[in-house]
N, C-alpha and C positions, 0 to 999 in steps of 0.2 A: 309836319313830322315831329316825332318824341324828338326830345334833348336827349344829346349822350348818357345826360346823366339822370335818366329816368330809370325806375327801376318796372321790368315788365312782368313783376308778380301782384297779383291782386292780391294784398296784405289779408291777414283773418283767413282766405280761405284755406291756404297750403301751410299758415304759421298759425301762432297760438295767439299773436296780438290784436286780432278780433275778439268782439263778442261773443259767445253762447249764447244760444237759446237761454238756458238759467240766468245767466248776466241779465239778461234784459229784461225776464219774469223770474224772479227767483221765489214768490211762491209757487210757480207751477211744480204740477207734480213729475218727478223725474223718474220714470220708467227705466233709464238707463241700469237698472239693479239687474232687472230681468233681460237684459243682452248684453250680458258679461260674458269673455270668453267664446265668442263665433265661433264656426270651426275655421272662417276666412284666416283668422291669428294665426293660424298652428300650420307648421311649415312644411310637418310631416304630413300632412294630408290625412281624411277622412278615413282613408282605410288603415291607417296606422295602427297597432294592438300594441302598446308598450307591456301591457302584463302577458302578454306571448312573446316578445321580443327578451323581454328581461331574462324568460327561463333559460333563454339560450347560453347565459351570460357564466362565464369561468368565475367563478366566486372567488376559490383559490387564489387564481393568479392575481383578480383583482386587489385582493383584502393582503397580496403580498407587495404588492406595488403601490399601496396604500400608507402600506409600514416603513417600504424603503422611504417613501415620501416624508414622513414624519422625521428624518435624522438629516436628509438632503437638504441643509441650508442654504437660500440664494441668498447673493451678495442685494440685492436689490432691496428685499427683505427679509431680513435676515433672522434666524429661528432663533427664541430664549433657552439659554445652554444649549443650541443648537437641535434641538427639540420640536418642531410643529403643535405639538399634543396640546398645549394648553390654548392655541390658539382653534384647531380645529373643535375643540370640545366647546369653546366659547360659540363659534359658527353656530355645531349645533343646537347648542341649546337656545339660543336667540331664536334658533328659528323654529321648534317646534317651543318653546313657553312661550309664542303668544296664545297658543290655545286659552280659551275660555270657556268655564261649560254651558253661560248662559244663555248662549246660541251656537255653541259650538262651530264659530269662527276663529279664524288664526290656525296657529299649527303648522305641523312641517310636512303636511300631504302634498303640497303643490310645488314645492320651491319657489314660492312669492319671494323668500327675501331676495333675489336677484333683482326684485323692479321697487318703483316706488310706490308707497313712504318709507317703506324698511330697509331700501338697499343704503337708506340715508339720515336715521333714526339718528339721537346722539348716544343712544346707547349701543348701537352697531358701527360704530368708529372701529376704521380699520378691519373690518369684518369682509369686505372688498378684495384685501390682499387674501384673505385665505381660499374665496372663490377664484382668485389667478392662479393659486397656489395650485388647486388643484384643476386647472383648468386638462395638464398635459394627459390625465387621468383621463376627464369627460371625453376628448377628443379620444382618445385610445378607444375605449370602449363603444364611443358611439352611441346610435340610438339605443340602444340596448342597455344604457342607464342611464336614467332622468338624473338633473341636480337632483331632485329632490331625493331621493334614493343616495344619490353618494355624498349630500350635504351632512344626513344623518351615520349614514356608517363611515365617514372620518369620524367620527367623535366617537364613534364604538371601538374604532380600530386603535385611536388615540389611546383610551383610556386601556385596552386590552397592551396596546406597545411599554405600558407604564405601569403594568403588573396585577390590573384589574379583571378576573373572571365575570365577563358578561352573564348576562342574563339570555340572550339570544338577537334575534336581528332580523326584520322579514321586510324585504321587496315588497312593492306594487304601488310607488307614489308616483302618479303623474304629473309633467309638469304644464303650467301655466304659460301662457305667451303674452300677458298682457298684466299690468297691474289690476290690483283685485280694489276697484274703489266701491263694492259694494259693502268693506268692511268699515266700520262707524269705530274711530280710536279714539275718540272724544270732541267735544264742539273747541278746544281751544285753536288759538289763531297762530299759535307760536309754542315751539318745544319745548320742555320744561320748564312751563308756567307754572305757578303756585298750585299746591293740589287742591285749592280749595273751591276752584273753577269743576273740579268734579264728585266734591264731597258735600252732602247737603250740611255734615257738623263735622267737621276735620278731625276733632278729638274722638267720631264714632267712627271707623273705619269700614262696618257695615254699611254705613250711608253712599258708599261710592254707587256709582250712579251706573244703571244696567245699561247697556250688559259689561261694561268697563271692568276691569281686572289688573290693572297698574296705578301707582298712582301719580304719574305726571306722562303725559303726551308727549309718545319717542323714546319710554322707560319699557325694558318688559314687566320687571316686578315693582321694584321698591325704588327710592331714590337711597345709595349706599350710604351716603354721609348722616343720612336722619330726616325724620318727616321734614320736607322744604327746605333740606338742604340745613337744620339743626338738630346736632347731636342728643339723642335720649333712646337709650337702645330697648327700654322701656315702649315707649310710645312705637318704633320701627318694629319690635315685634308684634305689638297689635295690626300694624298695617299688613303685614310678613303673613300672618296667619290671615288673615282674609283673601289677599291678594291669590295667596297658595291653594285658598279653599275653593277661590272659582278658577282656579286651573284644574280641579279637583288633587286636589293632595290632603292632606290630612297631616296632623301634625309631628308623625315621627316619619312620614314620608320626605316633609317639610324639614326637618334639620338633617337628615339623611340625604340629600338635594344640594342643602346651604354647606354640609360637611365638604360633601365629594366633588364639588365643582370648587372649592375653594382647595382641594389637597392637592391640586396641581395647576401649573401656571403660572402669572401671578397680573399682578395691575399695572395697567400704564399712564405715571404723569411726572414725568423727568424730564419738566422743561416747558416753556410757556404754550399753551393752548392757544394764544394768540398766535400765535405763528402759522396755524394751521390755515390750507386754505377750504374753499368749498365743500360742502359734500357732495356727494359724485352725480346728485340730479343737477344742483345749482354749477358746479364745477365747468371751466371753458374747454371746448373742444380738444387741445390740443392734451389734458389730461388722459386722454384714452376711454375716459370711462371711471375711473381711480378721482375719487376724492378723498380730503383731511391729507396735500400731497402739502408737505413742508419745503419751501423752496427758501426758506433767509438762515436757517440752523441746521446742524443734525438731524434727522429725525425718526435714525431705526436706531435698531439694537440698546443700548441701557437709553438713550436718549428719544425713545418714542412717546409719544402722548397720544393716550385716547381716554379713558375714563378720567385722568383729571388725578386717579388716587395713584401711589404710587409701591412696587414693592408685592413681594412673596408673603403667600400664605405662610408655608411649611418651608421647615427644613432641607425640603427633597422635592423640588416642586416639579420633576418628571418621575417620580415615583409614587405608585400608591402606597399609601403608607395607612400611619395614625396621628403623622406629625401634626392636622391642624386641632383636635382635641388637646394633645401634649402641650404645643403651645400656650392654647386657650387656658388649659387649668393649671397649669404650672408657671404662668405670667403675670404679675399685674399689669394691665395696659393704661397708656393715660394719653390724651387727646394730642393731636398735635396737626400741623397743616403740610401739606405735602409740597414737593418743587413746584408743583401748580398750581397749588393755593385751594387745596380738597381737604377737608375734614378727615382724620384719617386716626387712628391708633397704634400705638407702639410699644412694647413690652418694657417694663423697667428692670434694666441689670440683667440682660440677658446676656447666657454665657456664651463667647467666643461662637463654641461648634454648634450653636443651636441658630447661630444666622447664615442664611442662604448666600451662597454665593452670586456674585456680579453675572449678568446673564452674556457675558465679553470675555471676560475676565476671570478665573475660578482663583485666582490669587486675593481677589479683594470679596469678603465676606461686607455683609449688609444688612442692614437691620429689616425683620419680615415687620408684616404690618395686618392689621385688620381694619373689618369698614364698622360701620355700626350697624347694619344687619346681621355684623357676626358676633358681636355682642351682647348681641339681642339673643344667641342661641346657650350663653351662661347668665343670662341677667332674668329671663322670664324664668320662672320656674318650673312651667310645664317643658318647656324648649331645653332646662337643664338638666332635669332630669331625663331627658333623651341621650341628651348629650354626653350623660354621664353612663349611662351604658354604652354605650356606642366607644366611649374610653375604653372601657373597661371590657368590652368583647370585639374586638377589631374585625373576629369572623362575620361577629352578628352586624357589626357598620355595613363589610362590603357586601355582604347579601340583599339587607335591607337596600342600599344604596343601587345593585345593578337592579333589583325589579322596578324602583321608584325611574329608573333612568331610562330602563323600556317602557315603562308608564307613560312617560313625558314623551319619548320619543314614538311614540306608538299609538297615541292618546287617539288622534284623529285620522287612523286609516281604517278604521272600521271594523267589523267582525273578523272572526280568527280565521274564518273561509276567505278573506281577501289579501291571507298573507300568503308568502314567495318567497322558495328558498331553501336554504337547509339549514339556519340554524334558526327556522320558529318552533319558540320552545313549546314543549307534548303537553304541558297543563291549560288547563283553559283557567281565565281569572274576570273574577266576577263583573272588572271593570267592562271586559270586552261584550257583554248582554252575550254571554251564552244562551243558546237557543238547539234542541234536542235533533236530531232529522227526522223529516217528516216523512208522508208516506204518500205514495201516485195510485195506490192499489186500492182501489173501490169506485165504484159503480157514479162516473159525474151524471149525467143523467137522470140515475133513479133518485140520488141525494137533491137534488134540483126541484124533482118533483115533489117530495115531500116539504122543501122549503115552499113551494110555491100552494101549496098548498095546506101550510101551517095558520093561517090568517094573520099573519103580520100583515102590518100596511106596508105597500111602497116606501113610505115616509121613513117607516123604521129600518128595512133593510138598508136603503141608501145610507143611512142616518148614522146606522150602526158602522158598517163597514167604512164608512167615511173618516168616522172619529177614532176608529182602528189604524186606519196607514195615515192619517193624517198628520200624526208625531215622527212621521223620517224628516231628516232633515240631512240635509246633503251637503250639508259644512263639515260632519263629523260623521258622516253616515249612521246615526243612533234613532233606534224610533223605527217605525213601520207598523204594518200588521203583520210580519211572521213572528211567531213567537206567542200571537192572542192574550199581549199582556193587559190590553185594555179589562179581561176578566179577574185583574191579579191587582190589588196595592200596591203605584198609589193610583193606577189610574184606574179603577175601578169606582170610585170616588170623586174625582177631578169632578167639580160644576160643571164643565164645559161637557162633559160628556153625559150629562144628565139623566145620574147613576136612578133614579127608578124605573124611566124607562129604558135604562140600558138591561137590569137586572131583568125585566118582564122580558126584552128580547132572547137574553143568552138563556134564562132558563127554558125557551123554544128551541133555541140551537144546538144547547151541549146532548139532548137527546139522542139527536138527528147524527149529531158528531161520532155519541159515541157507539149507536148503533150500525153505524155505515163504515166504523173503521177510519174516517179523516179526522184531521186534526181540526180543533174548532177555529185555528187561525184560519183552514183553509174553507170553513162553512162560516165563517162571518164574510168573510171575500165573496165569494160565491153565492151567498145572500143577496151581497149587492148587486153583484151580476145577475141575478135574478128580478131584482127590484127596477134596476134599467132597463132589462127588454119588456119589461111589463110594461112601463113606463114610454117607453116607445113604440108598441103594441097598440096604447090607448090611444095614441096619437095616429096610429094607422101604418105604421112602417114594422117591419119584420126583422129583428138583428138578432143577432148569437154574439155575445161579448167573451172575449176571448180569456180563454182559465187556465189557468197553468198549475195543478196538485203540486203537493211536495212542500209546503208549510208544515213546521214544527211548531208544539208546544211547548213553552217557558211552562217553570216550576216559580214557585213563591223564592224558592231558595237561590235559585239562578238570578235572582231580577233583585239588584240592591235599590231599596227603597228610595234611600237619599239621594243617588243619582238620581234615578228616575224622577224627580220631581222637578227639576229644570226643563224637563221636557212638557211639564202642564200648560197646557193651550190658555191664554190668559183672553183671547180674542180669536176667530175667527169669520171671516166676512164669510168664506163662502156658504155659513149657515147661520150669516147676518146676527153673530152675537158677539158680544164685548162685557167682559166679566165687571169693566167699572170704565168710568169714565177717565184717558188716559191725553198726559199732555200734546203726545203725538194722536195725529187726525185717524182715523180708522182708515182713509183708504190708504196713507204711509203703513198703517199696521198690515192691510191686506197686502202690499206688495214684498213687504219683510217677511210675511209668512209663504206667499207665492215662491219666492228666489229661493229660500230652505227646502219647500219641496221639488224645486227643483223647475219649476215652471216656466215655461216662457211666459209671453205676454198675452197671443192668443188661447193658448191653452187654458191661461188664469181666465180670462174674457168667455170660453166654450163653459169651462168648469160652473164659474157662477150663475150665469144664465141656466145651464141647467137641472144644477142644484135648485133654482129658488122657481123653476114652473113645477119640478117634481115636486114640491114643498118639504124639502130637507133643511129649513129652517128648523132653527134651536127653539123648543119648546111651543113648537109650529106657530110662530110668528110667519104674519103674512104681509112683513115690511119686503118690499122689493118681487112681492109673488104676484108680477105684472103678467097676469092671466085670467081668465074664468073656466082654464081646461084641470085645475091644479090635480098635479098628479099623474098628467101625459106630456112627455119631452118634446115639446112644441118650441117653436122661437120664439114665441109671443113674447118673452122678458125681451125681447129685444125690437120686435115690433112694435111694442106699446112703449115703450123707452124711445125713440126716434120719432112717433108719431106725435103731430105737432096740438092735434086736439087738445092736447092737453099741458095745464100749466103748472111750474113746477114752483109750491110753496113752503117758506121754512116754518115748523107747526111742535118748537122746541129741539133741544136737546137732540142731537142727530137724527132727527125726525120729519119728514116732508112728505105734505100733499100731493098726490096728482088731482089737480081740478078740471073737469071739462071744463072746456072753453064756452060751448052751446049752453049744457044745461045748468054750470056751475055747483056739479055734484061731485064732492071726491069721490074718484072711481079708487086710486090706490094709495097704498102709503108704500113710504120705500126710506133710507138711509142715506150717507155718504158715500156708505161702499156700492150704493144701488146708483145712484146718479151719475157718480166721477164716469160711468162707463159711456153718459151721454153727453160728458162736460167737457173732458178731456178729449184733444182733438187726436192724439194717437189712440186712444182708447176707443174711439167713436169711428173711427176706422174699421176698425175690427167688428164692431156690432152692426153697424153698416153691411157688412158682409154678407152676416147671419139674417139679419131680417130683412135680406131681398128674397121676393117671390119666389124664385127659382134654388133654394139653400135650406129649403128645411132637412133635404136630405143629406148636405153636406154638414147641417149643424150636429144631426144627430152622428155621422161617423166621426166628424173631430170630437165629438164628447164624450165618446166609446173611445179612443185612442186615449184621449188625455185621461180617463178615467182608468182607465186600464194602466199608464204610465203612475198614475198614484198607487195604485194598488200594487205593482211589482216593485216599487221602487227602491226596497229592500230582498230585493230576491236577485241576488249578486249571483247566485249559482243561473241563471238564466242567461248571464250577459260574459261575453265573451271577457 
C-alpha cells in the first residue's frame, strides 16, 4: 500500500512542474500560435453573439453608474482626491497602447489585460485594483458587456467626469478567456532589462527590433525616467517619437497623448517599492488574485507605490484644464529622486497655489512633478512647438487630444461598420480604411462567364485574388480584398504582389468590372473563384465555390499610403516566396502569417497544398509543385510529400531535392515551408489525411471552405 504521505497526483500532468513538449525539444516547431482561443475557453458557449447582446445594453444608465463610480471611494483603495479618473484613464490606456502597427497585435479589442503577461507587466502596477473597482459594474450588466468594452469606456467616462468633451465611443470588443501567448513582447528573460536587448544601436531608436514598439519588456511606451532609466529628455524624445510612430501616432498626435494623459492623476512612489509583494500571476493564493499587495507599510492613498515616480502633473489633477503646459512653460524644472528613488523633476520656486494638493489631505499642498518624457515635449523642438500651441489654444489641445484618444482607443476594432452604439462619431477618418458600399445588382453568372473566358490562366486568377485578401489580418482587422486596394498605391507596387503581372491581370478585370456594374473588389474575388473550379474541374470533380456580391471600391484618397505599407507582405509561404533571406526560419514566418489571417492549422495545411498543385507560386516557381497535373486541384502535394520513393535533399539556401530512391533522378524541388508539412508530426497528421485514397474529395471541399474563409475575411457585414 502508498504511505499516508504519498501524494496521489501524477505531477506534470494536472500541474505546470512538468515538462512540455518545447522543454524537451525546443527547436521544434510550435504550432500552438494557430489554436489560440478554442471555443472550449469561453464559458459563454458557441452560440453566444456579444455584438447582439451589447445592443441590448442601457448605455445611459451605464455611463451614469460609471460616473457615480468615479467619486465613490473604497476604503480598501482608496480614490486620489477621492476621484477614480485618473486611475481608470491609466487602465485604459495600458490597455489599448500596446497596439502596434507592425502586425497589428496588442490593443484593447480583447480585454487581454485581465490575464497574463499584462495583468502583471511593471508598468501595469496596481492596474488590478481598478479591474475590482469596477468589477460591481461588469456583474450589473452582465454578458451584455465585455471588460473589454467597459475597460475602455471608464477611461472615456473618466475623462468626460473631469470636464473633457469626447470625441465619441463605440461598442463591439470581445473578450478573450485565455491569455494571448501568440503575441512576441520581446526575446528578454526579465522586465525591464536594458533596452539594448532590443535595439540593434541604442542611440538609433529606429533600430528597435520588429514588430516591438516599447522600449523595455513590461513598458507600454517609453521608460519615464530616461532611455535605461538616465535622464536626457533629448535622447526620450527620439525614443517617444518612434515608439508613438508604430502605435501609429504622428507627432502633434504624440504630444496631444503625452499632454492629456498627464493633465489628470498623477504618479505613484511614496514609499519603498521593496515592500511590495508579487505580482498577481506570481502572488500566493490567498491574495485573491490582487498583486503588488503591501502587507509591512501603508500602502494606499498618499502612501502607494507603483511607478516608482512620485506626484501630480497639474494643478487640478481631476480637471481638465491647461494646467500641464502652464506648468511646463512657466517652470524651470531640475532633476531630482523621488521617495522611491525614481528619476523624477521638480519645478524651481513655484508659487504656493500652483502646487496640488495632498490626495488625503487638501490642507497640505505639494510639489507637482514631471518625468522626462515630459520634458522631452519642451526640450525637442518639433514636440515644442506643439506644445506651444496647444498653450496657446486650450480649444485646439482638447480637440486634437479627444480624436488622438478615440485613435488609441479604437485603433484595433476594425472598420466603422463594426462599431455599436450611439455615440460613434458620423465622420469617417482615414485611419479607419474607409471603403464605399458596394453593389449585389449584376448578373454573377454572366460576369463569370466572361472571366472564364478572358484567357487568364488559372495561375493568375488564384494569384491575383490571393494577394488581394491575403493583407487582412485579424489582430487589428485591417487588409482584405474589399476595398481592391491591391489596384491602388502602395500595394499596387508591393514585390510580393508582382506588379507586372498584376497590372496585365487587372487591366482584363477593370473592363469586365466596369461593364457588368461590380465592383473590381468583387471581380478579383470571383476571378478566383472561377480559377478554383477550373482547377477542380481539371482534376475531375465539379464545385461552385461559394460568392457573396456586395464589395466596395477604395479611392486613392480613402487609402493612406503610410499606413498601408506595414501591411506589405515581406514573405509568403503559401506562394513559396520570401522577399529576402530572414533570421527567423520561413516555416516560423508561414505560421505568423497563417494566425493573422486567421487560420487554423489544417486550413493553413488544405490552403498550401493547394495553392502549390494549382501553381500559384510567385513568379511560377515550381519549389514545392509536388505534381505533374500542375494547374488541377489534386492531392498530389500531399501524396508525393508522404511517399517514401523519394529522398529528401538539402541543395542550398532553403532549397531541397526530391530524389528517387530507384532511378536517382530529381523528380521535385520544394522549400522549408514545403517539407515542415512532412517533418513535423502534427503537420504530417494533417497531410496524412489528405493524401489518403479515399480524400481527394474531401481535400477539395476543405480547400473551398478555407479559400472561401480568406476571401470574406474582411466582409464583417456577412457575419453576425
Amino acid at each position: 500500500m502508498e504511505s499516508t504521505g504519498s501524494c496521489p497526483v501524477v505531477h506534470g500532468a494536472q500541474t505546470s512542474t512538468g515538462k512540455s513538449n518545447m522543454d524537451w525539444w525546443p527547436n521544434a516547431l510550435n504550432l500552438d500560435i494557430l489554436h489560440q482561443h478554442d471555443t472550449k475557453t469561453n464559458p459563454l458557449g458557441q452560440s453566444f453573439n456579444y455584438r447582439e447582446e451589447v445592443k441590448k445594453l442601457d448605455v445611459a444608465a451605464l455611463k451614469k453608474d460609471l460616473e457615480n463610480l468615479m467619486t465613490d471611494s473604497q476604503s480598501w483603495w482608496p480614490a486620489d482626491w477621492g476621484h477614480y479618473g485618473g486611475l481608470m484613464i491609466r487602465m485604459a490606456w495600458h490597455s489599448a497602447g500596446t497596439y502596434r502597427t507592425a502586425d497589428g497585435r496588442g490593443g484593447a479589442a480583447t480585454g487581454n489585460q485581465r490575464f497574463a503577461p499584462l495583468n502583471s507587466w511593471p508598468d501595469n502596477v496596481n492596474l488590478d485594483k481598478a479591474r475590482r473597482l469596477l468589477w460591481p459594474i461588469k456583474k450589473k450588466y452582465g454578458n451584455k458587456l465585455s471588460w473589454a468594452d467597459l475597460m475602455i469606456l471608464a477611461g472615456n467616462v473618466a475623462y468626460e467626469s473631469m470636464g473633457l468633451k469626447t470625441f465619441g465611443f463605440a461598442f463591439g470588443r470581445e473578450d478573450i478567456w485565455h491569455p494571448e501567448k501568440d503575441i512576441y513582447w520581446g526575446s528578454e528573460a526579465e522586465f525591464l532589462a536594458p533596452s539594448e536587448n532590443r535595439y540593434e544601436n541604442i542611440n538609433d531608436p529606429s533600430t528597435l527590433e520588429n514588430p516591438l514598439a516599447a522600449t523595455h519588456m513590461g513598458l507600454i511606451y517609453v521608460n519615464p525616467e530616461g532611455v535605461n532609466g538616465q535622464p536626457d529628455p533629448l535622447k526620450t524624445a527620439a525614443m517617444i517619437r518612434e515608439t508613438f510612430g508604430r502605435m501609429a501616432m504622428n507627432d502633434e498626435e504624440t504630444v496631444a497623448l503625452a499632454a492629456g494623459g498627464h493633465t489628470v492623476g498623477k504618479a505613484h512612489g511614496n514609499g519603498d517599492a521593496g515592500n511590495l509583494g508579487p505580482n498577481p500571476e506570481a502572488a500566493d493564493i490567498h491574495e485573491g488574485g490582487l498583486g503588488w499587495m503591501n502587507h509591512k507599510t501603508r500602502g494606499v492613498g498618499r502612501d502607494t507605490v507603483s511607478s516608482g515616480i512620485e506626484g501630480a502633473w497639474t494643478t487640478n489633477p481631476t480637471k481638465w484644464d491647461n494646467g500641464y503646459f502652464y506648468l511646463l512653460f512657466n517652470y524651470d524644472w531640475q532633476l531630482v529622486k523621488s521617495p522611491a528613488g525614481a528619476w523624477q523633476y521638480e519645478p524651481v520656486n513655484i508659487k504656493e497655489e500652483d502646487k496640488p494638493v495632498d490626495v488625503e489631505d487638501p490642507s497640505i499642498r505639494l510639489m507637482p512633478m514631471m518625468t522626462d518624457a515630459d520634458m522631452a515635449m519642451i526640450k525637442d523642438p518639433i514636440y515644442r512647438e506643439i506644445s506651444e500651441r496647444f498653450y496657446n489654444d486650450q480649444n485646439y489641445f482638447s480637440e486634437v487630444f479627444a480624436r488622438a484618444w478615440f485613435k488609441l482607443t479604437h485603433r484595433d476594432l476594425g472598420p466603422k461598420t463594426r462599431y455599436i452604439g450611439p455615440e460613434v462619431p458620423a465622420e469617417d477618418l482615414i485611419w479607419q480604411d474607409p471603403i464605399p458600399a458596394g453593389t449585389s445588382n449584376y448578373d454573377v453568372a454572366a460576369v463569370k462567364a466572361k472571366i472564364s473566358a478572358s484567357g487568364l490562366s488559372v495561375a493568375d486568377l488564384v494569384a491575383t485574388a490571393w494577394d488581394s485578401a491575403r493583407t487582412f489580418r485579424s489582430s487589428d482587422l485591417r487588409g482584405g480584398a474589399n476595398g481592391a486596394r491591391i489596384r491602388l498605391e502602395p500595394q499596387r507596387n508591393w514585390e510580393g504582389n508582382e506588379p507586372e503581372r498584376l497590372n496585365k491581370v487587372l487591366a482584363v478585370l477593370e473592363p469586365i468590372a466596369a461593364e457588368s456594374g461590380a465592383s473590381l473588389a468583387d471581380i478579383i474575388v470571383l476571378a478566383g473563384n472561377v480559377g478554383v473550379e477550373k482547377a477542380a474541374a481539371a482534376a475531375g470533380l465539379s464545385i461552385t465555390v461559394p460568392f457573396a456580391p456586395g464589395r466596395g471600391d477604395a479611392t486613392q484618397e480613402q487609402t493612406d499610403v503610410e499606413s498601408f505599407a506595414v501591411l506589405e507582405p515581406i514573405h509568403d509561404a503559401f506562394r513559396n516566396w520570401m522577399k529576402k533571406e530572414y533570421e527567423v526560419s520561413p516555416e516560423e514566418l508561414m505560421l505568423d502569417r497563417a494566425h493573422l489571417m486567421g487560420l487554423t492549422a489544417p486550413e493553413m495545411t488544405v490552403l498550401l497544398g493547394g495553392l502549390r498543385v494549382i501553381g500559384a507560386n510567385y513568379a511560377g516557381s515550381k519549389n514545392g509543385v509536388l505534381t505533374d497535373r500542375e494547374g488541377a486541384l489534386t492531392n498530389d502535394f500531399f501524396v508525393n510529400l508522404t511517399d517514401m520513393t523519394y529522398v529528401w535533399e538539402p541543395a542550398g539556401f532553403n532549397q531541397y531535392n526530391l530524389r528517387n530512391r530507384n532511378n536517382g533522378q530529381v523528380k521535385f524541388t520544394a522549400t522549408r515551408a514545403d517539407l515542415v508539412f512532412g517533418s513535423n508530426s502534427i503537420l504530417r497528421s494533417y497531410v496524412e489525411v489528405y493524401a489518403q485514397d479515399d480524400n481527394q474529395q474531401k481535400f477539395v471541399e476543405d480547400f473551398v471552405a478555407a479559400w472561401t474563409k480568406v476571401m470574406n475575411a474582411d466582409r464583417f457585414d456577412l457575419k453576425a
